[in-house]
BALOBA-1460 file (C-alpha; in Angstrom, 3 decimals):
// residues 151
<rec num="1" residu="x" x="35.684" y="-81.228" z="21.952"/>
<rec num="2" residu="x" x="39.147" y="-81.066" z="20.098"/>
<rec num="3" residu="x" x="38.695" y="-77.733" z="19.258"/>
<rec num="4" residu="x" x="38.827" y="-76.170" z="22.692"/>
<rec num="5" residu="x" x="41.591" y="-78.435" z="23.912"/>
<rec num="6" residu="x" x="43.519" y="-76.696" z="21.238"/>
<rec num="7" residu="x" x="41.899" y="-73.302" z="22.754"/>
<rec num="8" residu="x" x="43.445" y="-74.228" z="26.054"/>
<rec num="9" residu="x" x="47.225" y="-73.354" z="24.949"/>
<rec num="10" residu="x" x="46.541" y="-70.069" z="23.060"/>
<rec num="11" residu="x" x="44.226" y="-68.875" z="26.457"/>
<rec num="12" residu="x" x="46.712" y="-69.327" z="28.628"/>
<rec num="13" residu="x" x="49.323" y="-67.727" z="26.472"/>
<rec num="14" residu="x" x="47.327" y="-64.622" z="26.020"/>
<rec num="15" residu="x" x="46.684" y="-64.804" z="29.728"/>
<rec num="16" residu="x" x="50.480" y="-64.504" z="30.899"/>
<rec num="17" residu="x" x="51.010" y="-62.268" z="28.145"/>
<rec num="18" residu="x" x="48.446" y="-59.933" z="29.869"/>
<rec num="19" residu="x" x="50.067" y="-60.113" z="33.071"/>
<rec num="20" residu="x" x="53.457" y="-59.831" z="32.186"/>
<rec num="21" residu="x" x="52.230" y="-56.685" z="30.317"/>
<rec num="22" residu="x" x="49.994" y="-54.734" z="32.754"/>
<rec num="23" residu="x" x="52.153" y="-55.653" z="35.705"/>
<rec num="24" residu="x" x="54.989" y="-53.685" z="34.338"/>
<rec num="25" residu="x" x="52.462" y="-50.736" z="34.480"/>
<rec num="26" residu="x" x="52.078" y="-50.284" z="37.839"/>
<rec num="27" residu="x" x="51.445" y="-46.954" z="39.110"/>
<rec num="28" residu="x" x="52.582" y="-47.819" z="42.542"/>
<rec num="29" residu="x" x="54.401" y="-45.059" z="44.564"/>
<rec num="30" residu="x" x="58.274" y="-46.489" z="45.739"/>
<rec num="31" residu="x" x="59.870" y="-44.365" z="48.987"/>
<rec num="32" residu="x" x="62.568" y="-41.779" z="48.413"/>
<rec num="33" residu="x" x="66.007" y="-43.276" z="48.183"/>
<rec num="34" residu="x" x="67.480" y="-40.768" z="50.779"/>
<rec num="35" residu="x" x="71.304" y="-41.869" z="50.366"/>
<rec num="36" residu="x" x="70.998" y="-43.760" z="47.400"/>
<rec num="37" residu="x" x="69.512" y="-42.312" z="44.738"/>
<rec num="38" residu="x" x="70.026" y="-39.188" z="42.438"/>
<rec num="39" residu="x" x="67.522" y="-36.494" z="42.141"/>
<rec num="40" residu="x" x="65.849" y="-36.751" z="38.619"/>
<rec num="41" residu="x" x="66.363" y="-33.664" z="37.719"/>
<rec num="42" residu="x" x="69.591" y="-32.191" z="39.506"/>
<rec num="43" residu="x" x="71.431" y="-35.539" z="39.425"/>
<rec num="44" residu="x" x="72.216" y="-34.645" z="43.328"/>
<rec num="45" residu="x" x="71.840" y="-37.733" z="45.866"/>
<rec num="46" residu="x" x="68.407" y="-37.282" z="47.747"/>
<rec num="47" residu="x" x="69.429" y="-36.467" z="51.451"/>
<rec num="48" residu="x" x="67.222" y="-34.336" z="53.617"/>
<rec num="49" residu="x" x="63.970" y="-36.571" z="54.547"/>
<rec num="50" residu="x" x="62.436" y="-33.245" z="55.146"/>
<rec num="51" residu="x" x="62.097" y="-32.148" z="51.464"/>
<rec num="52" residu="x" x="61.566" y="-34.714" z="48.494"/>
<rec num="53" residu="x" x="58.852" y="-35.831" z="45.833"/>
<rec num="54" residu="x" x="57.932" y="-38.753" z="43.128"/>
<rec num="55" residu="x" x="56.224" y="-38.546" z="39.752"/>
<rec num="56" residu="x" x="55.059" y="-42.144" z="38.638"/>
<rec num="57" residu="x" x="54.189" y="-41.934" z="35.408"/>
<rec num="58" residu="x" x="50.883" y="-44.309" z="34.013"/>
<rec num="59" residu="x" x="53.343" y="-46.652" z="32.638"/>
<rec num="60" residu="x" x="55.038" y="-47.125" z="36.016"/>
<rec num="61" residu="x" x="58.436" y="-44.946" z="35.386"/>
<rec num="62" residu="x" x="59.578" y="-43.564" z="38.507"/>
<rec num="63" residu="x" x="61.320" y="-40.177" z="38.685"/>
<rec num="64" residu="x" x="62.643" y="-39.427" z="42.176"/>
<rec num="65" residu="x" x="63.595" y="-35.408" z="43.324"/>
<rec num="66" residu="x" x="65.599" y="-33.457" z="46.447"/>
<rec num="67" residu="x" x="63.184" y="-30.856" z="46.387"/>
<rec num="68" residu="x" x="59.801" y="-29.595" z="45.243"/>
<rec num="69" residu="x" x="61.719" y="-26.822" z="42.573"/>
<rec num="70" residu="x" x="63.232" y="-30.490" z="41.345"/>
<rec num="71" residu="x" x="59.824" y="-32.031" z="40.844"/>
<rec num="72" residu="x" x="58.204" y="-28.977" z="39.098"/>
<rec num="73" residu="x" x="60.421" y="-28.046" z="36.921"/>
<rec num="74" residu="x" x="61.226" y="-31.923" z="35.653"/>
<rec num="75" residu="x" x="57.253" y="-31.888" z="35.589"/>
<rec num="76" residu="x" x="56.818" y="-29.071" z="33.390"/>
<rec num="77" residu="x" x="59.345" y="-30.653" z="30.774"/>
<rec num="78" residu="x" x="57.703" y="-33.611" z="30.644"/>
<rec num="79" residu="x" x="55.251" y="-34.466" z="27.521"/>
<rec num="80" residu="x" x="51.408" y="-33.926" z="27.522"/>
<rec num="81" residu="x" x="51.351" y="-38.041" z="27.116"/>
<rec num="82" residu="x" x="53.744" y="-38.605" z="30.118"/>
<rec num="83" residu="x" x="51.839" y="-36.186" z="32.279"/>
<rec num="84" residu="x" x="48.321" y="-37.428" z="31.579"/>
<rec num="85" residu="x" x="47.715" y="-39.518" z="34.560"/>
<rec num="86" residu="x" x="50.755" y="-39.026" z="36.318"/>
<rec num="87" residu="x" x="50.877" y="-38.967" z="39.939"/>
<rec num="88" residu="x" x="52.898" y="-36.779" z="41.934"/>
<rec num="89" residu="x" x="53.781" y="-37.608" z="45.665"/>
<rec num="90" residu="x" x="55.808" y="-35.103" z="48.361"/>
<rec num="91" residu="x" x="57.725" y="-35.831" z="51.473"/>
<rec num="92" residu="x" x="55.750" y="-35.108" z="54.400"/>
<rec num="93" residu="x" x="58.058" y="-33.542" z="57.060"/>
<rec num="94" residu="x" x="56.333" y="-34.348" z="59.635"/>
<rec num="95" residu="x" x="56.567" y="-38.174" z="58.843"/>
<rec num="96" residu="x" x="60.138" y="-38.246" z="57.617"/>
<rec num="97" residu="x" x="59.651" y="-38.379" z="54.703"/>
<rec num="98" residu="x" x="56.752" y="-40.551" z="54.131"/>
<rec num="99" residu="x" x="55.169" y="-39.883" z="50.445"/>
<rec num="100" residu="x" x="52.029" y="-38.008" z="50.394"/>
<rec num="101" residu="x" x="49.660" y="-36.771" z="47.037"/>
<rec num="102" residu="x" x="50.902" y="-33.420" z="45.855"/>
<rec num="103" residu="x" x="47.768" y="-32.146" z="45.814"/>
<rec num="104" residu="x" x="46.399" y="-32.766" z="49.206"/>
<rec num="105" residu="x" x="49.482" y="-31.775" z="51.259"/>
<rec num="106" residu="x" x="49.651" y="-28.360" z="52.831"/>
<rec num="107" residu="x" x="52.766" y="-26.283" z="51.888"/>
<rec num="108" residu="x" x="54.997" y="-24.255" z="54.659"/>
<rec num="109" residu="x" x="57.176" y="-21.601" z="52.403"/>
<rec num="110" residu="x" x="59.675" y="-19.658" z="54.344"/>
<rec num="111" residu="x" x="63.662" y="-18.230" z="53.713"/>
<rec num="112" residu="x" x="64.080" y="-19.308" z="57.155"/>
<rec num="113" residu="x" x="64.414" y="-23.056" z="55.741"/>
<rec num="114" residu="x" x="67.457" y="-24.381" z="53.861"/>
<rec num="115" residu="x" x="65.848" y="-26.748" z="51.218"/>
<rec num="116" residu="x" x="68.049" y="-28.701" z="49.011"/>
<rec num="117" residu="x" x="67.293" y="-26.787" z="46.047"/>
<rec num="118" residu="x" x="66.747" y="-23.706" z="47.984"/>
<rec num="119" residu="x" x="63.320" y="-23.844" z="47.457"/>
<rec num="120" residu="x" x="62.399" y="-23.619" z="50.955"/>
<rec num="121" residu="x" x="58.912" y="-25.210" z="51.413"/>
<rec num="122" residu="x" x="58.075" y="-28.089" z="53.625"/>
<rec num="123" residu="x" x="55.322" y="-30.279" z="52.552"/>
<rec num="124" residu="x" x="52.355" y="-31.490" z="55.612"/>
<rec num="125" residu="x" x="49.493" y="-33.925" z="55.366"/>
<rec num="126" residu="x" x="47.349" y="-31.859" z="58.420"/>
<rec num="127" residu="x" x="47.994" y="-28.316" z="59.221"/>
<rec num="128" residu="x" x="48.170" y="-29.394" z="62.979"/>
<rec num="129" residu="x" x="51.500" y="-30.820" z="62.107"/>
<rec num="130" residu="x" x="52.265" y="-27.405" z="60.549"/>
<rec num="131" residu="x" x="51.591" y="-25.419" z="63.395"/>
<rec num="132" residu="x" x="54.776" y="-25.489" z="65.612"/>
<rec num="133" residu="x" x="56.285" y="-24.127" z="62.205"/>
<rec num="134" residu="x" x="53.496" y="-21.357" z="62.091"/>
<rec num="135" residu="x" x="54.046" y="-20.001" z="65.300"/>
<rec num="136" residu="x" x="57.972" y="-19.824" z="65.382"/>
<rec num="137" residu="x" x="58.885" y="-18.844" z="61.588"/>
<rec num="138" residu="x" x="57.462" y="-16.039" z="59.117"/>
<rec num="139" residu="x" x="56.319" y="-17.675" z="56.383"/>
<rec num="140" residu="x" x="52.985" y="-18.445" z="53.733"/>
<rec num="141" residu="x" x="51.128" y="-21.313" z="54.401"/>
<rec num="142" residu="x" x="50.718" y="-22.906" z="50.223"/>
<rec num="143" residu="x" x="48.547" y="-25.214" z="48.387"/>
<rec num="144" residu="x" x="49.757" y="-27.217" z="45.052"/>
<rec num="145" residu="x" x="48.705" y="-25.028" z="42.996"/>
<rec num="146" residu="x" x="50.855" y="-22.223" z="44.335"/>
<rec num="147" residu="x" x="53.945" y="-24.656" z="44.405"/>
<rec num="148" residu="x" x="53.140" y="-24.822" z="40.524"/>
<rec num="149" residu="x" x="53.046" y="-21.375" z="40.095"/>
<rec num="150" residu="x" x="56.086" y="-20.162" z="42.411"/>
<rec num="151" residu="x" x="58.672" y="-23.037" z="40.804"/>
């Protein structure tokens, strides 16, 4: 019976040592700093809740962007390690700025928008949000994998 009171200490050590590591990992998405924070990539102060994304890497680092050009081209310069696992959110204009997955949202690309980084693409989570921008400006309607390919 000695032997696992002298258990009990170690357990609970490796216990909190467990949480304190794993919940520094969290892959939890934060909302855009609009006024506050720097774009990751630009170093300009996130403004328009229009346009905007998040990477959060699998260990929890948080990279915050203006605009989607931000977001792909910080992406692209990131290392095979930091990008496995990653997840990338967009602000959905529709929802001012509420963080959606990259790869679900719709994409609205027109030069009739003036983007932060001029790259002129509004991100949707439904197309029936989109519409109203459909019917009044020329434009392509985008997925994420065109995003990746035009920035």
């Amino acid at each position: 019976m000695s032997g696992n009171i002298r258990r009990a200490p170690a357990t609970r050590l490796l216990l909190c040592i467990s949480i304190l590591i794993f919940s520094g990992c969290s892959q939890t998405v934060q909302p855009l700093g609009y006024g506050s924070v720097s774009c990751s990539y630009c170093k300009m102060q996130l403004e328009d809740r229009r346009f905007g994304g998040e990477i959060v890497t699998r260990y929890g680092r948080i990279y915050q962007f203006d605009d989607e050009p931000c977001l792909v081209h910080f992406m692209k310069s990131l290392s095979p390690q930091l990008k496995l696992k990653a997840k990338i959110y967009v602000a959905d204009a529709a929802h001012n700025g509420k963080l959606i997955p990259a790869e679900t949202a719709t994409y609205f690309c027109t030069d009739q928008l003036v983007s932060p980084m001029n790259g002129n693409t509004m991100a949707f989570s439904n197309k029936a949000e989109m519409q109203i921008m459909i019917e009044n400006l020329p434009g392509k309607v985008s997925q994420w994998s065109d995003i990746l390919q035009k920035f």
